[in-house]
MARBA-3410 file (N, C-alpha, C, O; in Angstrom, 1 decimal):
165
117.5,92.4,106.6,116.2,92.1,106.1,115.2,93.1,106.5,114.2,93.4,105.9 ~ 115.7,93.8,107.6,114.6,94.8,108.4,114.7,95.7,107.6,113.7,96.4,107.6 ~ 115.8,96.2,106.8,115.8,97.6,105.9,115.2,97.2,104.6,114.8,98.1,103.9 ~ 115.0,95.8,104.1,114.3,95.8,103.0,112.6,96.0,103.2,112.0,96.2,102.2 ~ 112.2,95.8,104.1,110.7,96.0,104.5,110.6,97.4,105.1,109.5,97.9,105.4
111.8,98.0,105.2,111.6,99.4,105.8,111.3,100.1,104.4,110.4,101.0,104.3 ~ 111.9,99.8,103.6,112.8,100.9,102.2,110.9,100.1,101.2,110.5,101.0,100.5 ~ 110.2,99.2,101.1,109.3,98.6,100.8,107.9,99.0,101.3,107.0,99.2,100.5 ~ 107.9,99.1,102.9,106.9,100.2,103.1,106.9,102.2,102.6,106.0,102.9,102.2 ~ 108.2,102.5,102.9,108.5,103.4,102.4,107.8,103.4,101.3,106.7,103.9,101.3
108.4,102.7,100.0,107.6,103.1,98.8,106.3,102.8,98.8,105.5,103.6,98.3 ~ 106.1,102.0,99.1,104.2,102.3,99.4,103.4,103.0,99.6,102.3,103.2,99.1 ~ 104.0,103.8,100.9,103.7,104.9,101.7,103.7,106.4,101.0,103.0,107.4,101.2 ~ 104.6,106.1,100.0,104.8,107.0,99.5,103.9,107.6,98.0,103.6,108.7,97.6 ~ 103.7,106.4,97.5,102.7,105.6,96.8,101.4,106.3,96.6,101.0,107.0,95.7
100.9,105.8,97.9,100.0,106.1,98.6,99.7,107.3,98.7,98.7,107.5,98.0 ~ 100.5,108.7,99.6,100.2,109.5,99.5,100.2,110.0,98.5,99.3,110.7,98.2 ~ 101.3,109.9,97.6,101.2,110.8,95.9,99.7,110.8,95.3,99.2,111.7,94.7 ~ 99.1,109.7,95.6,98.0,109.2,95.3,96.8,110.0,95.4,96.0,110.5,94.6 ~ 96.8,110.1,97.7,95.5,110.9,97.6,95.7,112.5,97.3,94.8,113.3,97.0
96.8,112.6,97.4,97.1,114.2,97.3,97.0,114.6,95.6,97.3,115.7,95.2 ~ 96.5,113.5,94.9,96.1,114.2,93.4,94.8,115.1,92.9,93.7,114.6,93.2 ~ 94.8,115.9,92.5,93.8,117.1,92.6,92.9,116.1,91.5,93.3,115.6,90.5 ~ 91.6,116.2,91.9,90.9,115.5,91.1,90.3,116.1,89.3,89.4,115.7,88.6 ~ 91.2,117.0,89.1,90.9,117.3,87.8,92.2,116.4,87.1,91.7,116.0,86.1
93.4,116.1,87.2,94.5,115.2,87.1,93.8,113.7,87.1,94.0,113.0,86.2 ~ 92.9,113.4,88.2,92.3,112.5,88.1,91.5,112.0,87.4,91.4,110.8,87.3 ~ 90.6,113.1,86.7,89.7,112.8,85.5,90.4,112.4,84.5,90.1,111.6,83.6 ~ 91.7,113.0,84.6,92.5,112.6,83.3,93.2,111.6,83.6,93.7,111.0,82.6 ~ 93.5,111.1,84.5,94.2,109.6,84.1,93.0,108.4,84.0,93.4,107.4,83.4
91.6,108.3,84.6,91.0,107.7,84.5,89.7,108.1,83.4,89.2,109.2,83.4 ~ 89.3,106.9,82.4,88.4,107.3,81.4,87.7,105.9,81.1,88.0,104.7,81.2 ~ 86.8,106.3,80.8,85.3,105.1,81.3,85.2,105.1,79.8,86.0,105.9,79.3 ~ 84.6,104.3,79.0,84.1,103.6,77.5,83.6,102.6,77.5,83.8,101.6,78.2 ~ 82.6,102.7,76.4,81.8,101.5,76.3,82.6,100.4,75.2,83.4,100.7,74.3
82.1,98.9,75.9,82.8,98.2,75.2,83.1,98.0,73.9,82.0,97.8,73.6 ~ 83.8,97.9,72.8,83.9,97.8,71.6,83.5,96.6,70.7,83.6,96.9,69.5 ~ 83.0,95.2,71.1,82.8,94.0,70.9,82.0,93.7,72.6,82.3,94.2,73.7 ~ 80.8,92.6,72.3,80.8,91.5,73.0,81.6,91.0,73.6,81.8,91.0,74.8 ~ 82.1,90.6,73.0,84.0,89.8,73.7,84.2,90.4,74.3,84.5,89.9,75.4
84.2,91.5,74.2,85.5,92.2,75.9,84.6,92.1,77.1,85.1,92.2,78.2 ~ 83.2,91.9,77.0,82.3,91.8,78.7,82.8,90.0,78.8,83.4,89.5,79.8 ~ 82.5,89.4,77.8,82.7,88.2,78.6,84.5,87.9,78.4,84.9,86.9,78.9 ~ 85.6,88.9,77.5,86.3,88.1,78.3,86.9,88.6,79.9,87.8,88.1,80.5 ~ 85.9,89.9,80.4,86.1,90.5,81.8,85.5,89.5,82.8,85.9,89.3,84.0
84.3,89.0,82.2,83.5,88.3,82.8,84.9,86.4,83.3,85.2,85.8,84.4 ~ 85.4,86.2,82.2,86.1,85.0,82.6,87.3,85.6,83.6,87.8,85.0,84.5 ~ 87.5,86.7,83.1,88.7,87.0,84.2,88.2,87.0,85.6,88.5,86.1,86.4 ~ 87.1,88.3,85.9,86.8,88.1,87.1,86.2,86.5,87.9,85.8,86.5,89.1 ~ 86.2,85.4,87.1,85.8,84.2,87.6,87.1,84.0,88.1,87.3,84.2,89.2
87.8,83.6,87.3,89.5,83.5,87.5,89.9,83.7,88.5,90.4,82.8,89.2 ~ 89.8,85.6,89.0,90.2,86.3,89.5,89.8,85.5,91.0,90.6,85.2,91.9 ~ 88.3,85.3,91.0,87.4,85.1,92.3,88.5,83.7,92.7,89.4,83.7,93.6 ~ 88.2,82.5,91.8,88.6,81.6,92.1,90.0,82.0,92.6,89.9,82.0,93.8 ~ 90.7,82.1,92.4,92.3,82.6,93.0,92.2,83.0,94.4,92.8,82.4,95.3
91.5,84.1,94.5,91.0,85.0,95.6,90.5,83.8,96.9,91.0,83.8,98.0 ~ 89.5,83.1,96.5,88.8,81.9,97.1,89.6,80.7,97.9,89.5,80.1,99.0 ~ 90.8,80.5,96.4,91.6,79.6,96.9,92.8,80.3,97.9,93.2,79.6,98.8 ~ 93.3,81.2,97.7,93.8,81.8,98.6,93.2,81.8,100.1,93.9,81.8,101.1 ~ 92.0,81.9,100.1,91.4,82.2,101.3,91.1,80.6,102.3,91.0,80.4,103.5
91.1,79.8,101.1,90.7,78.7,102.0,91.8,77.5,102.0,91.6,76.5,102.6 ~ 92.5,77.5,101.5,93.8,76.5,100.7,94.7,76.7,102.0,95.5,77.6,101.8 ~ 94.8,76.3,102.7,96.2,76.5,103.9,97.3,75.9,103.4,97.1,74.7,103.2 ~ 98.7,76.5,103.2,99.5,75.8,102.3,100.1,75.1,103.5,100.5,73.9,103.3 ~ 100.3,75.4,104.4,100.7,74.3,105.3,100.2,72.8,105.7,100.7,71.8,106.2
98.8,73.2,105.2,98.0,71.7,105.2,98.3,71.0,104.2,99.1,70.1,104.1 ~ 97.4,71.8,103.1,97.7,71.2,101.7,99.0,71.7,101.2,99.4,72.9,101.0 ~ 99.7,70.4,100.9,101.0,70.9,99.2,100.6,70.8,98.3,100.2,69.7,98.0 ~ 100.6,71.5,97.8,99.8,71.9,95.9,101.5,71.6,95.1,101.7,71.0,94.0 ~ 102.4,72.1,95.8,103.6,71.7,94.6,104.9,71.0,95.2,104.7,70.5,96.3
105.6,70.9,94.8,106.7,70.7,95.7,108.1,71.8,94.6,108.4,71.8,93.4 ~ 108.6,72.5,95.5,109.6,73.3,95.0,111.1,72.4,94.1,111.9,71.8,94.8 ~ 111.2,72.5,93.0,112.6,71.4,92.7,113.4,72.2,93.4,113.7,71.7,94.5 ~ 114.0,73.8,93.1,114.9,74.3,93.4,115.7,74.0,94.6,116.9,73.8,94.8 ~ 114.3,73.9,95.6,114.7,74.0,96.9,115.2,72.4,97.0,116.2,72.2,97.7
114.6,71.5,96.5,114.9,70.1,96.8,116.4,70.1,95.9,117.1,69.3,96.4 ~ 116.8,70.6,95.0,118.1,70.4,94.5,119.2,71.1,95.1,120.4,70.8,94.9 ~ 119.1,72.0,95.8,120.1,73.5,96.3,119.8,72.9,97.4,120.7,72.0,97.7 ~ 118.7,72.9,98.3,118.9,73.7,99.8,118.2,74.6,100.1,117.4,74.5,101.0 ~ 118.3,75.8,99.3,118.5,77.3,99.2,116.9,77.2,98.8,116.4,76.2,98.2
116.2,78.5,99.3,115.0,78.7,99.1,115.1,79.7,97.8,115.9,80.6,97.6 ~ 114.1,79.2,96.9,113.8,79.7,95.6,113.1,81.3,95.5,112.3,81.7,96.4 ~ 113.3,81.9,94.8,112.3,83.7,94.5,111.2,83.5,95.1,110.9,84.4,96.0 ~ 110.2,82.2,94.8,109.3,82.4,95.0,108.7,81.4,96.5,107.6,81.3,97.0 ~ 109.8,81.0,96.8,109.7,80.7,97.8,109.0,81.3,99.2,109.4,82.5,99.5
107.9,80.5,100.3,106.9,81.5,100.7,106.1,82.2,100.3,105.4,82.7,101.2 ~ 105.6,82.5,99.0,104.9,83.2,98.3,103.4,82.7,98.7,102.6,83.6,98.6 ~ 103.1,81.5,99.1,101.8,80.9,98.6,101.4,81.1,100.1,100.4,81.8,100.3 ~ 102.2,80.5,101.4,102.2,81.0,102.7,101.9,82.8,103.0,101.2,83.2,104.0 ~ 102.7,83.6,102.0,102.3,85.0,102.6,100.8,85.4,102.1,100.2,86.3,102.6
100.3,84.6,100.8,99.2,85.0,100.2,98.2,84.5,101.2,97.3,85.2,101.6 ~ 98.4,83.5,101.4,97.1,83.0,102.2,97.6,83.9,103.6,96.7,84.6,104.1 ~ 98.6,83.9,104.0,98.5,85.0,105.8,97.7,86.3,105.5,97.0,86.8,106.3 ~ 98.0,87.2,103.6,97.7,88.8,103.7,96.3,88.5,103.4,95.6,89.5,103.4 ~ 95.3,86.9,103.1,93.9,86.5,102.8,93.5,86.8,104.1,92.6,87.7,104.2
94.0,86.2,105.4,93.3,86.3,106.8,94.2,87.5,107.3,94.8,87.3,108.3 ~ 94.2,88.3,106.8,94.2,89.9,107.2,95.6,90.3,108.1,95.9,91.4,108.6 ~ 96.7,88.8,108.2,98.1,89.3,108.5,98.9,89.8,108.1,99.9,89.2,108.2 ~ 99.1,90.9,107.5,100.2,91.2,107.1,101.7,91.2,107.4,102.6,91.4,106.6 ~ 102.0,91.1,108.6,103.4,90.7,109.4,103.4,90.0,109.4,104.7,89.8,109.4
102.7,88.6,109.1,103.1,87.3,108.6,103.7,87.0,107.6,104.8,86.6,107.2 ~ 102.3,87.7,107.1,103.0,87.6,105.2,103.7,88.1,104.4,103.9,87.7,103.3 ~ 104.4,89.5,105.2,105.5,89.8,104.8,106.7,89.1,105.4,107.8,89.4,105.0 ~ 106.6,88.2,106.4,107.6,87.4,107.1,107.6,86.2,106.1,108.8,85.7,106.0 ~ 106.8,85.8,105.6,107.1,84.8,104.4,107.6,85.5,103.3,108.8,85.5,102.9
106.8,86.2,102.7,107.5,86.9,101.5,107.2,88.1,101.4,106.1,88.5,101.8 ~ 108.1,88.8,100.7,107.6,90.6,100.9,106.5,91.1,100.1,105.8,92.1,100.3 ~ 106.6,89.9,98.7,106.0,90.6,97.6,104.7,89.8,97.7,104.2,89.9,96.6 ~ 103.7,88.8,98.7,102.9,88.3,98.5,101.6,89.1,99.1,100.5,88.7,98.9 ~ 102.0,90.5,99.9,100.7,91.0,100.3,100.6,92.5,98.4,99.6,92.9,97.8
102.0,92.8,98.1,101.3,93.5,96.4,100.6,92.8,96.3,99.4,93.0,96.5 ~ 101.5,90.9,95.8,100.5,90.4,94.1,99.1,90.5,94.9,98.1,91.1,94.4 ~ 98.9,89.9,96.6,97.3,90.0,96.7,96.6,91.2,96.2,95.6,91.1,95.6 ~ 97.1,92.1,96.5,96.1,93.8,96.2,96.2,93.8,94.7,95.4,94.4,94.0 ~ 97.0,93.4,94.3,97.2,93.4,92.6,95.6,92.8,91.9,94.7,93.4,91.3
95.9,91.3,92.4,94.9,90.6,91.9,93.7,90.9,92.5,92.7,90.5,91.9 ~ 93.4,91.9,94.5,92.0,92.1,94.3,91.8,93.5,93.5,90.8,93.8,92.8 ~ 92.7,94.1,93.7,91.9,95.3,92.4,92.0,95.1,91.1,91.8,96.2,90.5 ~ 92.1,94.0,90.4,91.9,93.4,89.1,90.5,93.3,89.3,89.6,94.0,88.7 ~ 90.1,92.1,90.4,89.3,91.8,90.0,87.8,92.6,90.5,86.7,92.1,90.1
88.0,93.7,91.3,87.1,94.8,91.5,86.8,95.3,90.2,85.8,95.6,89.7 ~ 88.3,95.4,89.9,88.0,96.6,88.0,87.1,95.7,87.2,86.2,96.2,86.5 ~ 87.5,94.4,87.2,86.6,94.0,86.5,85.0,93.3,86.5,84.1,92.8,85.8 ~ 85.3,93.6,88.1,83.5,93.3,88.3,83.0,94.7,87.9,82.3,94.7,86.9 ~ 83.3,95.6,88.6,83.2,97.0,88.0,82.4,97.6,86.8,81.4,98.3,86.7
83.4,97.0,85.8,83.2,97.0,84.2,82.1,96.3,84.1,81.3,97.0,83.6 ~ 81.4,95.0,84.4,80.4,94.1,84.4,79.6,95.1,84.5,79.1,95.8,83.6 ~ 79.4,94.9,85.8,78.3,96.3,86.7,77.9,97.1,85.4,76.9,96.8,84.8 ~ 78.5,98.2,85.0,78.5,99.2,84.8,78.6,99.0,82.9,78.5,100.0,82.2 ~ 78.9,97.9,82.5,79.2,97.7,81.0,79.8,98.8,80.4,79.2,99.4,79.4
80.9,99.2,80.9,81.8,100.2,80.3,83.4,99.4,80.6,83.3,98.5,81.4 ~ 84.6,99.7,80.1,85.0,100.2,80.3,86.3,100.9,81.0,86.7,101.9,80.4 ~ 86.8,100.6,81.8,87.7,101.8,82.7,89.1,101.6,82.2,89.8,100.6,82.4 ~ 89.5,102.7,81.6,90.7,102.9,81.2,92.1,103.4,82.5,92.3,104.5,82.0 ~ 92.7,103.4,83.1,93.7,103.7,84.0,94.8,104.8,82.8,95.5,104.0,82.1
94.9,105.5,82.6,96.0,105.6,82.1,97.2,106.3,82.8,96.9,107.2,83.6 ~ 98.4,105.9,82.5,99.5,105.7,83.5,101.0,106.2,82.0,100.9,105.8,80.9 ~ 101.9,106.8,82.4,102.7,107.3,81.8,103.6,105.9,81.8,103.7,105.2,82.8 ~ 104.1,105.7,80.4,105.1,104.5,80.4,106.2,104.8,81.2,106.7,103.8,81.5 ~ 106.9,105.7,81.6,107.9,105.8,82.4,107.5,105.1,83.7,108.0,104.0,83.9
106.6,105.7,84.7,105.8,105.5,85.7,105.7,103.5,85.5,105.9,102.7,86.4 ~ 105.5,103.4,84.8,105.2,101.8,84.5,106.2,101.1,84.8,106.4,100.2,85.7 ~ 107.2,101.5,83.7,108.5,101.3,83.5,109.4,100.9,84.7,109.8,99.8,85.0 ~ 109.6,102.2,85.4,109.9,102.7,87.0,109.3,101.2,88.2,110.2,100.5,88.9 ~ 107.9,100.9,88.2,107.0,100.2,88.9,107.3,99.0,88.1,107.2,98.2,89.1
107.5,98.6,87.7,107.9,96.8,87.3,109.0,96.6,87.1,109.2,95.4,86.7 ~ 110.6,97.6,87.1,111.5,97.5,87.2,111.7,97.5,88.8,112.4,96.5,89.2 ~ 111.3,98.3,89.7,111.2,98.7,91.1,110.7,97.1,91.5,111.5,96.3,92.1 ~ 109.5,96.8,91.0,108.8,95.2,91.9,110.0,93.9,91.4,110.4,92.8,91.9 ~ 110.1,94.3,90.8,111.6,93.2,90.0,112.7,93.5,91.0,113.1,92.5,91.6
113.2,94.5,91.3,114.2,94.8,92.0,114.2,94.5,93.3,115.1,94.1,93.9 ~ 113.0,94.8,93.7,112.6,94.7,95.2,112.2,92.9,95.6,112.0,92.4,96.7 ~ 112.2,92.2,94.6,111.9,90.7,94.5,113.2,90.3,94.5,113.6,89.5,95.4 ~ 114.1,90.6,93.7,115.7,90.0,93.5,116.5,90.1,95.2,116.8,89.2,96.0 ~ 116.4,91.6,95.2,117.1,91.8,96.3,116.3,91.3,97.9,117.1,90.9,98.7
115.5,91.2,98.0,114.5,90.0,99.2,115.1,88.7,98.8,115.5,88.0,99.7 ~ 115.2,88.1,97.6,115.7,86.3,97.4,116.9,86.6,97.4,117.4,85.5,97.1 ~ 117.9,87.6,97.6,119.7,87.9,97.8,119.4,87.9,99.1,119.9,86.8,99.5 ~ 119.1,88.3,99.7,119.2,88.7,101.2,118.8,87.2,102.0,119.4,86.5,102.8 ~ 117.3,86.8,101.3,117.3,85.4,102.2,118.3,84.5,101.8,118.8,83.7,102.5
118.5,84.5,100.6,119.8,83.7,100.5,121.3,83.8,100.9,122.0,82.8,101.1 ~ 121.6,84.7,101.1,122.7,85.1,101.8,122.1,84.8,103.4,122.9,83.9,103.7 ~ 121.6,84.9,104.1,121.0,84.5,105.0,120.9,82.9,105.6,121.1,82.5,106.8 ~ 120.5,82.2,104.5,120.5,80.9,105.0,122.2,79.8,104.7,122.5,78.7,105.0 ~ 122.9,80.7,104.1,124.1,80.1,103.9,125.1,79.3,105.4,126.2,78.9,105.2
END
């Protein structure tokens, strides 16, 4: 289990640096600002970033160990802990700023958090600024990154499952 959080930060890290090390003329070009095309698109950024907050909020204050919001069938029919098992535990540990927790629950619950807060920055962002912000990103690169977070989710629920056997 230690080499999947190893090989996980790795890619992050890695991530990461590819990242700051982009010469900011590369940078102009993958990011591009526009004004909206319809009314509709501010408020439907505006519903997301409510969305987004509420999520964020309930994460922050929802302790899944207090409250059960669901009960897992999988786990109640198997045994065996489900994909997404832990998930709601690591989100709320990476809310109060643990990350060793919450990758001790689940690997993939401190991403979806940074996922969902830089959603919802981008789209307070766009509010702010009533433009806008385009990311553009090569479909391979995409391709690569949601085949990778898929892989990296399978193989963490193989491992705890082989684990709890």
């Amino acid at each position: 289990m230690g080499n999947i959080f190893f090989l996980m930060i790795l890619f992050v890290k890695c991530n990461i640096f590819l990242f700051i090390n982009l010469d900011l003329q590369i940078l102009k070009n993958i990011v591009k600002i526009n004004k909206f095309s319809q009314s509709r698109d501010i408020k439907n950024r505006i519903i997301w970033a409510i969305v987004l907050l509420v999520i964020i909020l309930s994460l922050f204050f929802l302790n899944p160990d207090k409250v059960s919001l669901t009960k897992c069938l999988f786990f109640e029919t198997t045994g065996f802990s489900c994909p997404s098992c832990g998930l709601s535990r690591s989100l709320w540990a990476v809310s109060h700023f643990n990350l060793q927790e919450s990758f001790h629950f689940h690997l993939m619950g401190a991403i979806i958090y940074f996922a969902v807060l830089f959603l919802f920055f981008k789209f307070s962002f766009e509010i702010i600024i009533r433009k806008e912000i385009q990311i553009k990103v090569q479909t391979i690169v995409v391709k690569i990154t949601i085949v990778t977070f898929i892989g990296a989710w399978v193989v963490f629920w193989f491992v705890r499952f082989i684990s709890e056997l």
